[in-house]
Structure formats: C-alpha cells, structure tokens
C-alpha positions as MATLAB code, in Angstrom:
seq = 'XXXXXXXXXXXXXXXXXXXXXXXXXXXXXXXXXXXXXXXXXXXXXXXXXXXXXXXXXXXXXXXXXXXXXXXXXXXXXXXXXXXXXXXXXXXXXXXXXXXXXXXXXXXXXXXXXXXXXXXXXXXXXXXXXXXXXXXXXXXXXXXXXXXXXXXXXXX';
ca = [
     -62.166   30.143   34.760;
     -59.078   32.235   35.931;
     -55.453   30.986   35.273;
     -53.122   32.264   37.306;
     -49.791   30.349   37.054;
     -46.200   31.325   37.554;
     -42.424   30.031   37.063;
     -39.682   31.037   38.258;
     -35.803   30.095   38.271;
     -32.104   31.031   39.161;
     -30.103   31.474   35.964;
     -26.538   32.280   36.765;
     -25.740   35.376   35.095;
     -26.001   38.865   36.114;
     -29.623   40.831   36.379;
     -28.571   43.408   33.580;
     -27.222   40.081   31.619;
     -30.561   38.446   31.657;
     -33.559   41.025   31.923;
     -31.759   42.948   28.835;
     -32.317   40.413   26.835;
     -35.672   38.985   28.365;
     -37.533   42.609   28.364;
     -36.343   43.080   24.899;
     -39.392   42.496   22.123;
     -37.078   41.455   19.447;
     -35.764   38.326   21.183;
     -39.865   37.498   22.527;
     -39.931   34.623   19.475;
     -35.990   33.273   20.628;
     -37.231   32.045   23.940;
     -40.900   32.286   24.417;
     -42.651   29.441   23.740;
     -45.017   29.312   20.928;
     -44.210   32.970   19.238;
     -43.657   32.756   16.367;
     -43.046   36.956   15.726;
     -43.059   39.720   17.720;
     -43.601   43.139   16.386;
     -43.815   46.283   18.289;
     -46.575   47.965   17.022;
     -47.144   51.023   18.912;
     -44.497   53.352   20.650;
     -44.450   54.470   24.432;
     -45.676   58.198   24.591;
     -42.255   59.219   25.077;
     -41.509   57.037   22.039;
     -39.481   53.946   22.124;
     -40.431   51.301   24.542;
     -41.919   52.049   27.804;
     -45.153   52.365   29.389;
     -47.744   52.877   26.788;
     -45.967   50.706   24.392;
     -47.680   47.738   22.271;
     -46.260   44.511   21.102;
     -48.671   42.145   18.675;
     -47.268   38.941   18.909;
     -48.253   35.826   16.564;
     -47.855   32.414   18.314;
     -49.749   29.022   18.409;
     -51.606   27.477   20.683;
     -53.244   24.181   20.847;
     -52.456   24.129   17.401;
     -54.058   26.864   16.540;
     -52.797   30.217   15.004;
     -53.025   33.209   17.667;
     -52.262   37.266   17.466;
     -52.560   39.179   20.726;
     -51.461   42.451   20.995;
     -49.522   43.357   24.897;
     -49.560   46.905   26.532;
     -46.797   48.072   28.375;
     -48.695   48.654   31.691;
     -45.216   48.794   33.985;
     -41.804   49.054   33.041;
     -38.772   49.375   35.369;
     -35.591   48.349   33.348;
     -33.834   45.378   34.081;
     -36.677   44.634   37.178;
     -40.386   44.605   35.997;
     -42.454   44.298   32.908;
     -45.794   44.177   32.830;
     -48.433   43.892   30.443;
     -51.963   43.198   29.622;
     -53.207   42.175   26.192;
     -56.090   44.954   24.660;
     -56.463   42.631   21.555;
     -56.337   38.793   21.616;
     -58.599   35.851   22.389;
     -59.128   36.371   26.040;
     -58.041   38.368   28.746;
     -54.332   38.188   29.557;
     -51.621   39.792   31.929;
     -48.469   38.809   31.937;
     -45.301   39.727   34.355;
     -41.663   39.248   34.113;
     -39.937   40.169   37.337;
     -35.951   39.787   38.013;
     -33.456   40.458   40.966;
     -30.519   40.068   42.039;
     -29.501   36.393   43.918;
     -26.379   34.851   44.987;
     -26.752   32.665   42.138;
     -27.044   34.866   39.879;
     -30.678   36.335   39.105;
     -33.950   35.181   40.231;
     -36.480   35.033   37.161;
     -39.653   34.827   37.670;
     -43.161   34.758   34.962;
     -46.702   35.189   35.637;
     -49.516   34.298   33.444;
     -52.963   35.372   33.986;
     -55.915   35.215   31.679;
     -59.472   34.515   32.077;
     -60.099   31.387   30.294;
     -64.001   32.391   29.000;
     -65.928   31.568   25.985;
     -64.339   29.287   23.656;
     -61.559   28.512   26.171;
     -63.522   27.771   28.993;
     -63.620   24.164   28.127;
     -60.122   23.711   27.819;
     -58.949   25.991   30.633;
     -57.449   23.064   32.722;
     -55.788   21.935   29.822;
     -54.651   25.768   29.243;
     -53.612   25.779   32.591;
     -51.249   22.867   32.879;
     -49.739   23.943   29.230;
     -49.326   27.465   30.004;
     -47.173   26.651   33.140;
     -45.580   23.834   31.698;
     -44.663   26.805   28.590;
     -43.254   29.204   31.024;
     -41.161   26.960   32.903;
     -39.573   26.045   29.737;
     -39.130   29.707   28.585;
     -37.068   30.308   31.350;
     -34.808   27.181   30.688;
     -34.980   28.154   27.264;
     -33.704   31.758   28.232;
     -30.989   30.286   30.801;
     -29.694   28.323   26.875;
     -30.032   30.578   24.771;
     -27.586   33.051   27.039;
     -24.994   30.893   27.351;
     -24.231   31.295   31.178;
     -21.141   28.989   31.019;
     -19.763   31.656   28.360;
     -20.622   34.391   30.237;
     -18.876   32.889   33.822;
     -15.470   32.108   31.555;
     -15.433   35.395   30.039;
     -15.296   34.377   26.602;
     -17.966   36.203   25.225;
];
C-alpha cells in the first residue's frame, strides 16, 4: 500500500528565517516528530551538504526503534529538499518545500513510502499517524522559532 500524505502551513516569519533552520540536519530531532538523532553520515560530492548527501536518522515508530538513512536527491537552499531513504524499513521519500507568502512562508511536507511487508498491515494506521506527525512538525517548527520574537525584533 502507497502513502502519500502531505501538510502544509503559513508560519509568519521570513523564507530564509524558516527553511534555514528546517533544511538544517542538526535541528531534524528539535522539530521532527519521533527522531530521536540525526547524524549526517555521508558528505555531498562537493562535500558538505548537498545533493549526494546522507543523513541516518534514529526515531520511533509505533513504539518501535527505527534507523533510516535519507539521500539528498534535490537541494535548492531555502526552497526544496528532497530525499529518499537507501536504508530503512521500507521505501520512503520525503519533501520539504517553502516560499514566500504574504503571511510569511508557506511550508509544506510530503511523505511517501510504500507500506509493504511487515507494514502492510498497519499502513492505514501508518497513514493517519504519519500525517497527523507532519502536521505537528510544522506547528512544532512555527514554536520552536519563536515568530512573535522574530516580528518584535528582539531576537
């Protein structure tokens, strides 16, 4: 069974404000639901991250312990990243996408995975959880920035 499920939401702060700290690996386990560590574990070719890049991240789900490891497959700073797991328990691609809006930024996720095997059974369930999980990562992202600190200046 496919899952394909996305969030999205206005957080009102600037694009550079918000995908700088979304599309950075080191804050994945501040505001993504479920990670517990994020670790990049293999550099873009040009070295750094960027397209080529890995990041083996350790979360739980359903209550059970999970390490899948993301490849950079697109990358436009402060706009797109996308990736697609290459290690993990099933299939997975996931998408952040931001832009500019009068309210600030439009932020958007999209989770795809093929729910086979083991997870077949409980792709429905998987379903409803992962979109309920993105919707709050995006809340949780609109938090942990602060936007009221950001529109006073007092940061």
């Amino acid at each position: 069974m496919t899952i394909d499920e996305t969030a999205e939401r206005v957080i009102p702060l600037p694009p550079d404000v918000v995908a700088g700290y979304a599309m950075d690996w080191r804050h994945d386990a501040e505001w993504t639901q479920g990670i517990r560590e994020a670790r990049l574990t293999r550099e873009a070719d040009e070295g750094g991250f960027g397209v080529g890049a890995e990041v083996t991240r350790t979360a739980h789900f359903l209550g059970k312990r999970i390490d899948y490891v993301l490849r950079v497959a697109e990358y436009e700073p402060l706009r797109l990243l996308d990736m697609v797991s290459v290690a993990g328990p099933m299939p997975m691609h996931v998408t952040y996408r931001f832009a500019p809006h009068p309210g600030g930024t439009l932020a958007r996720i999209r989770v795809r995975g093929d729910a086979g095997g083991y997870y077949r059974l409980a792709a429905p369930i998987m379903a409803r959880k992962v979109r309920s999980s993105i919707a709050k990562d995006l809340g949780d992202l609109e938090r942990r920035l602060g936007p009221s600190r950001w529109a006073t200046g007092s940061e």
